[in-house]
N, CA and C of each residue as an Amber inpcrd file, in Angstrom:
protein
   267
  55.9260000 -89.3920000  -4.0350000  55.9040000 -88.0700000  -3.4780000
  54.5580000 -87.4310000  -3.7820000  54.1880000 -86.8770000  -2.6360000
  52.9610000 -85.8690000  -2.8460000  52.8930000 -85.1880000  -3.0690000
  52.3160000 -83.9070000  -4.1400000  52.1550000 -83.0350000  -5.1250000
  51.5690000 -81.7260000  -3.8910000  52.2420000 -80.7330000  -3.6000000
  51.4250000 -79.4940000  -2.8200000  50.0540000 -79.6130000  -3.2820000
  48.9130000 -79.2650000  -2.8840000  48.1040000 -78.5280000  -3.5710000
  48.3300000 -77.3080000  -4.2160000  47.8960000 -77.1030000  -5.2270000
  48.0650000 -75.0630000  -5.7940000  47.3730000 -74.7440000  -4.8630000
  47.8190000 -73.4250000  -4.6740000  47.0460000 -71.8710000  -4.0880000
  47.0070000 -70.8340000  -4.8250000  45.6520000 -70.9410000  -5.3090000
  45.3930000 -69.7630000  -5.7940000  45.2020000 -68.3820000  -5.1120000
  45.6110000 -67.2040000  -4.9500000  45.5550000 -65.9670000  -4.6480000
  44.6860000 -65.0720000  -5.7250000  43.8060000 -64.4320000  -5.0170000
  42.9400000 -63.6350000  -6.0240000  43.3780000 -62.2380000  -5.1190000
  43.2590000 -61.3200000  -5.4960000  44.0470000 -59.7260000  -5.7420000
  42.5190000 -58.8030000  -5.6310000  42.1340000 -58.3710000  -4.5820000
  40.6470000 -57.7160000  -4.7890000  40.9160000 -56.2980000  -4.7610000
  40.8650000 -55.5910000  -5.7180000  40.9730000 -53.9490000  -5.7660000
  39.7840000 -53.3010000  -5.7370000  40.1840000 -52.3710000  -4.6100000
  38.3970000 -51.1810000  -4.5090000  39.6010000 -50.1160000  -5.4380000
  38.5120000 -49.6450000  -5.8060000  38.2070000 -48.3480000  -6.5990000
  38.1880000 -47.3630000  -5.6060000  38.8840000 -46.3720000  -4.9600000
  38.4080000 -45.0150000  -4.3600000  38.1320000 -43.7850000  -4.9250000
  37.0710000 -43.4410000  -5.1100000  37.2380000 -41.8610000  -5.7760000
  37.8420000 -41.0200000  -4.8880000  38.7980000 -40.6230000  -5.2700000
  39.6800000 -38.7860000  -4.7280000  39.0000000 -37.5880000  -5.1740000
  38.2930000 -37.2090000  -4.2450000  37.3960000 -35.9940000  -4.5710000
  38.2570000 -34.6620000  -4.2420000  37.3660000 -33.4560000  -4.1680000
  38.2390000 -32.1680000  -3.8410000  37.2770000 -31.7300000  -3.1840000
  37.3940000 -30.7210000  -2.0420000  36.6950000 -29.9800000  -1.4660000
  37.2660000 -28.9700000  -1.6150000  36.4120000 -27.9250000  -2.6650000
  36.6730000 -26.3250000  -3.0870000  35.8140000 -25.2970000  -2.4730000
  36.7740000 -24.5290000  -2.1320000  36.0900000 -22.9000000  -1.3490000
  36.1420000 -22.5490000  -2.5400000  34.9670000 -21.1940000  -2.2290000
  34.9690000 -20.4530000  -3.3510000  34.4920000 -18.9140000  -2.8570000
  34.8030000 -17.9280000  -3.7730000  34.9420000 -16.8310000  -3.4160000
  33.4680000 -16.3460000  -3.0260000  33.6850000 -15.4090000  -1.8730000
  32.2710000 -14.8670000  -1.8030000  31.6000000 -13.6220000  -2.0640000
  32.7740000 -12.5440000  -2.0080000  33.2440000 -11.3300000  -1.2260000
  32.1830000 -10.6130000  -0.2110000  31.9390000 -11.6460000   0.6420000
  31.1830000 -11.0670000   1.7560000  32.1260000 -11.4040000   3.6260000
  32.7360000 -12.3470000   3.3220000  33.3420000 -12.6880000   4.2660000
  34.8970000 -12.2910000   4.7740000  35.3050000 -12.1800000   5.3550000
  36.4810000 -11.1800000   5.7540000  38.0230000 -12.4500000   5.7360000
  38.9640000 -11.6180000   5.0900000  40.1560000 -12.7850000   5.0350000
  40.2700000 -13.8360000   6.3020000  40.1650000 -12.9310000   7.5560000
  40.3890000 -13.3840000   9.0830000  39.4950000 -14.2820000   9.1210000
  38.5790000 -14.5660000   8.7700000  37.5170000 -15.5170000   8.8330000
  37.5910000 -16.4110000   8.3330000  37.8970000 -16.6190000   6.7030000
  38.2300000 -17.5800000   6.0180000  39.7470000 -18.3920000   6.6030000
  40.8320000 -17.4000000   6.6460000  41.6150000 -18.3150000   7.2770000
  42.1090000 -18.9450000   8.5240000  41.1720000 -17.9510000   9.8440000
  40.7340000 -18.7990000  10.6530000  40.2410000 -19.9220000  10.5560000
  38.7430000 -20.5670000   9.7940000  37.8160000 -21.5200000   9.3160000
  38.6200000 -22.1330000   8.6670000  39.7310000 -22.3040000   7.5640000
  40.5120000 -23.0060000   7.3460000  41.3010000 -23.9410000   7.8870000
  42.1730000 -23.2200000   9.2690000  42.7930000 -23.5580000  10.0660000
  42.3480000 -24.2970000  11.0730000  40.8980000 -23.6980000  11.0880000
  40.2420000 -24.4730000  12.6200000  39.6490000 -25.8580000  11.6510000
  38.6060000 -26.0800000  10.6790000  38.1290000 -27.2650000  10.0780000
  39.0010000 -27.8370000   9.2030000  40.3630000 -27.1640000   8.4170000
  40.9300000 -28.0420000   7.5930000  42.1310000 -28.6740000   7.8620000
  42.6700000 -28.3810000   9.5550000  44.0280000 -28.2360000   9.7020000
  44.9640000 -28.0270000   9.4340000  44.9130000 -26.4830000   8.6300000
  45.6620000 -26.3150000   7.8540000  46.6820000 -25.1650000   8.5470000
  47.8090000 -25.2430000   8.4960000  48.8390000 -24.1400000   9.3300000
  48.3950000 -22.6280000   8.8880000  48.7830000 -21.6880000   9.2530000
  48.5610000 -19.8780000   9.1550000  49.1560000 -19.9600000   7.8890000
  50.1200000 -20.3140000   7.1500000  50.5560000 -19.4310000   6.4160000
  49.9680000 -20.4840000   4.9210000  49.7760000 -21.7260000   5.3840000
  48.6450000 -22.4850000   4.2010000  47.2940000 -22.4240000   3.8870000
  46.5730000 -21.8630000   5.0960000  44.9840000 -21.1220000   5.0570000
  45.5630000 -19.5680000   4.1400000  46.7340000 -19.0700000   4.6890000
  46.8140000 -17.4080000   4.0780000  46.7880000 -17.8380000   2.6580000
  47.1130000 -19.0030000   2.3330000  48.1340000 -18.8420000   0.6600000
  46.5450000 -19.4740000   0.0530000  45.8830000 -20.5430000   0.7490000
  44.2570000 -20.7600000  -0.2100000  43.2830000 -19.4240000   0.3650000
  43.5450000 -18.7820000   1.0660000  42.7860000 -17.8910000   0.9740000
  42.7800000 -16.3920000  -0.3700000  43.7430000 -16.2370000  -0.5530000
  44.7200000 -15.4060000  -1.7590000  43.8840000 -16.0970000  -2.7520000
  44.3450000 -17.5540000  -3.1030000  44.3760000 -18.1840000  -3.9860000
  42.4680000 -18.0530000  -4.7520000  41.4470000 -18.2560000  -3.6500000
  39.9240000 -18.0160000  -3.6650000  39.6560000 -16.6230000  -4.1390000
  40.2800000 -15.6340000  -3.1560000  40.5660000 -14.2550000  -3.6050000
  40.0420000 -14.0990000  -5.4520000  42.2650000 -14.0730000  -5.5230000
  41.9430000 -13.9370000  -6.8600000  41.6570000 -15.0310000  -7.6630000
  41.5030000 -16.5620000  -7.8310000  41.0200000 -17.0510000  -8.9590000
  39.7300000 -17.2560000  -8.7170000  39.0320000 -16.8410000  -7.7550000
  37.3070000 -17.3830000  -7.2750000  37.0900000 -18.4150000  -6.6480000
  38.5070000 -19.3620000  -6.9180000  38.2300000 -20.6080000  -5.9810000
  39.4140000 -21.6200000  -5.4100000  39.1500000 -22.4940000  -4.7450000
  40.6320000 -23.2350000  -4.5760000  40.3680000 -24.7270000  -3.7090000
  41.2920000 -25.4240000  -4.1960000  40.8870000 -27.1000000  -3.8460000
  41.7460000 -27.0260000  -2.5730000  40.4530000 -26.6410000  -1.2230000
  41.6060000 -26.7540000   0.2060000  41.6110000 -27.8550000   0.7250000
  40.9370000 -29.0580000   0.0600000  41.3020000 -30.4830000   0.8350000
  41.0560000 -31.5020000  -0.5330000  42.0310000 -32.5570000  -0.3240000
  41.4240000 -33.9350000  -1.3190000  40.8640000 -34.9690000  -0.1980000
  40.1770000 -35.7790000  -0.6010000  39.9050000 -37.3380000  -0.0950000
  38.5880000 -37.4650000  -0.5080000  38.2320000 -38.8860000   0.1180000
  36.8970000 -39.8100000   0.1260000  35.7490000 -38.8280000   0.1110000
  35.3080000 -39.1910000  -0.3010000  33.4950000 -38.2920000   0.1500000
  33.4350000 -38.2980000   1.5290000  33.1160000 -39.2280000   2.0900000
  32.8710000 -39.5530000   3.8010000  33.7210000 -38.3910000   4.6820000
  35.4080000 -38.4340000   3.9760000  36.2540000 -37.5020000   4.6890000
  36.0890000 -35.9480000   4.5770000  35.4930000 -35.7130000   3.2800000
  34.9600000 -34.8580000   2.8080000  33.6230000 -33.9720000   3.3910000
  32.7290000 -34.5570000   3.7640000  31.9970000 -34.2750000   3.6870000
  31.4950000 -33.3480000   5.1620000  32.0780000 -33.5790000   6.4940000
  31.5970000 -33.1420000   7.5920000  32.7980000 -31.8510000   7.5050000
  33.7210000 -31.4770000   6.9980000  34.4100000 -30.3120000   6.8850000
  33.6230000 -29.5430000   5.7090000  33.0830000 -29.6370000   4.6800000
  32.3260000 -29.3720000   3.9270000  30.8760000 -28.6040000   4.5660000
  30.5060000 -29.2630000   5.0320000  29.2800000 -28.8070000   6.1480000
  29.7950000 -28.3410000   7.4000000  30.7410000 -27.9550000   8.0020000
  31.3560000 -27.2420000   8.6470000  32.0810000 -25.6250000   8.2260000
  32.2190000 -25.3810000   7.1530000  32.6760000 -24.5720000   6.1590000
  31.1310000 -23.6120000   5.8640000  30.2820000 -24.1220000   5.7070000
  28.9300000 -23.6370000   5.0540000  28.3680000 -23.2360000   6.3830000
  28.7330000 -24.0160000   7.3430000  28.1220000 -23.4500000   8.6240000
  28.6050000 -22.2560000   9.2940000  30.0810000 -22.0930000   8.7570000
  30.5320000 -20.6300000   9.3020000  29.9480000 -19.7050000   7.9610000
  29.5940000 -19.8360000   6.6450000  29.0860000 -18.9630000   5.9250000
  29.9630000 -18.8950000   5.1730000  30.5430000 -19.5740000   4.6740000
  31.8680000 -19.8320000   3.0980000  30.9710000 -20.3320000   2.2950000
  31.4800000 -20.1350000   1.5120000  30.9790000 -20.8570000  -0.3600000
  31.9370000 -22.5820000  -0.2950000  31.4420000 -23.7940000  -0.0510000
  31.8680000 -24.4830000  -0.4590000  31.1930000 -25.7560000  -0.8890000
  32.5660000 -26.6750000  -1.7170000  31.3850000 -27.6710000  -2.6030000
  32.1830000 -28.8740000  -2.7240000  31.9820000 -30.2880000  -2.5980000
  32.6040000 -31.4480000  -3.1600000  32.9460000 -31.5170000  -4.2170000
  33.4580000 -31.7840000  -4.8500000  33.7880000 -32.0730000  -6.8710000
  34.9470000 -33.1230000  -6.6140000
C-alpha cells in the first residue's frame, strides 16, 4: 500500500490596524452642518449624526467612524473640506 503524501497547510495572517476617525469640536460651525456632513460623508442616519454631534459638543470630540486607513482616509478629507476639525488616530 501507498502512503498519501502529507499536506502541509500554512495559515497566513495579515495584521489590520483598526483606526478611528475623530471629529472634533470647533465652535465655529453650526450643529446643521456638522450633522448634515455626517450624514452625507459618514452614512450615518439623522438621529446617529445628532447623537456624535452632542457627543463633539460636549466632550470636544468623538470617534464617528472605525476602519483601515485607506477607508479612512477620503471621508477624513472630505470632513476638512466642508471645514470640521478632523483626524485619523
Amino acid at each position: 500500500m501507498i502512503a498519501a503524501p502529507e499536506i502541509k497547510k500554512s495559515v497566513k495572517k495579515e495584521i489590520v490596524e483598526v483606526l478611528s476617525l475623530v471629529l472634533y469640536n470647533d465652535d465655529v460651525n453650526s450643529f446643521d452642518h456638522v450633522i448634515n456632513s455626517l450624514m452625507s460623508i459618514c452614512n450615518m442616519e439623522l438621529m446617529e449624526s445628532e447623537q456624535c454631534a452632542w457627543i463633539v459638543h460636549t466632550n470636544g470630540r468623538c470617534a464617528v467612524n472605525k476602519g483601515e486607513y485607506s477607508e479612512l482616509e477620503p471621508k477624513c478629507i472630505a470632513l476638512l473640506d466642508k471645514g470640521l476639525s478632523a483626524k485619523i488616530e
